[in-house]
MIDRENVEX-504566 format. One record per residue (C-alpha): x, y, z; residue in three letters. Coordinates in steps of 0.02 Angstrom, whole numbers. Example, Ala and Ser with C-alpha at 12.3 -4.5 7.8 and 13.67 -1.06 7.14 Angstrom:
REM MIDRENVEX-504566
      c1      c2      c3  code
     615    -225     390   ALA
     684     -53     357   SER
//
This chain:
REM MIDRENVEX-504566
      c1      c2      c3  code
      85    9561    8153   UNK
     224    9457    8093   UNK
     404    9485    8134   UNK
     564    9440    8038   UNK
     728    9469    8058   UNK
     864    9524    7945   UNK
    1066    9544    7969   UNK
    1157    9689    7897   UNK
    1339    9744    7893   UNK
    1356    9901    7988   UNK
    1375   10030    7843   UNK
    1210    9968    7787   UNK
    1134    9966    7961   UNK
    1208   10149    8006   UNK
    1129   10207    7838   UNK
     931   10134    7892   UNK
     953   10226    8056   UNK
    1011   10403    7979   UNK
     884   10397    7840   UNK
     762   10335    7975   UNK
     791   10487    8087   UNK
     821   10599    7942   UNK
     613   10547    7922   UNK
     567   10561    8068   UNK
     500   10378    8091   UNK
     582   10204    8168   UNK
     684   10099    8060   UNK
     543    9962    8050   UNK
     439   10102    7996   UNK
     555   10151    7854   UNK
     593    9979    7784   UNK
     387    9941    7786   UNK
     381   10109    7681   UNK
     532   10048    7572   UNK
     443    9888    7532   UNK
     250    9983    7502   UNK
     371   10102    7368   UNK
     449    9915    7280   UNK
     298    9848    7268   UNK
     226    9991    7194   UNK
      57   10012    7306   UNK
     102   10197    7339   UNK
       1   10257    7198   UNK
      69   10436    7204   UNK
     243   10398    7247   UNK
     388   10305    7182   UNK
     337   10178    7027   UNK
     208   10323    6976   UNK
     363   10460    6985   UNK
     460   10345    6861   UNK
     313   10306    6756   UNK
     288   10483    6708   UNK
     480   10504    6684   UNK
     491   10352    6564   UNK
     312   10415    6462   UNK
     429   10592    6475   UNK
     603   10536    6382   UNK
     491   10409    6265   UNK
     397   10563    6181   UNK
     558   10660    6189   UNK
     677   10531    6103   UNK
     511   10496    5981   UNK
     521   10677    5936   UNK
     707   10679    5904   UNK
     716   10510    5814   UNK
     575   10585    5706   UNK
     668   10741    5660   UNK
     830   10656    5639   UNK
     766   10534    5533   UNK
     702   10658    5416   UNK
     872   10770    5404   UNK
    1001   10633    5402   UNK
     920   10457    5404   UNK
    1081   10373    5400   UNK
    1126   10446    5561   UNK
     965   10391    5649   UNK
     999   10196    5571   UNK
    1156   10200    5646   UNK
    1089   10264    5820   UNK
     957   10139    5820   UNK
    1076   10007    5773   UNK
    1200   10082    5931   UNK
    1038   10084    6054   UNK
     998    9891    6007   UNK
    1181    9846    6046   UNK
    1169    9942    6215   UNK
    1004    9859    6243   UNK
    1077    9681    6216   UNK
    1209    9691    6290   UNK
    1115    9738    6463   UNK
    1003    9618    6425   UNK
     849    9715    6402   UNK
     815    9655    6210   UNK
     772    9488    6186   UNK
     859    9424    6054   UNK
     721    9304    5963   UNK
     632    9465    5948   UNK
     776    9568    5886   UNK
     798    9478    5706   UNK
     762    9575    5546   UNK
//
């Protein structure tokens, strides 16, 4: 098995060793399970959890755009007009793409 070594301030390192313990497993242990979560081979656990969450608040905000739209479409424009601003300015809309 390969080894590597990392450095870490001591807030950082105190924090691996309680949620180690708090686990019940070494801290090697818990940073190999850390990295399995990132790289999202733990089918059941972390990237699957937010999957569902994101499907979740997409078919809720599709259902209240849908009935927004249809009371007061003005109001929806101008929320889909705030959520693109939001979006660019986190960079998370491409702006080529954003162009009526």
């Amino acid at each position: 098995m390969a080894r590597i070594s990392i450095r870490l301030d001591d807030p950082r390192h105190d924090r691996l060793i309680d949620r180690a313990r708090a686990v019940g497993i070494t801290p090697s242990a818990y940073i190999r399970d850390v990295l399995d979560r990132d790289e999202g081979s733990d089918p059941a656990g972390y990237h699957a959890r937010f999957d569902e969450l994101h499907a979740t608040l997409i078919q809720t905000l599709a259902i209240l755009a849908k009935s927004v739209g249809r009371r007061t479409p003005d109001v929806l424009e101008e929320g889909l007009a705030d959520a693109k601003r939001l979006l660019r300015e986190r960079g998370l809309l491409d702006p080529e793409q954003d162009r009526p």
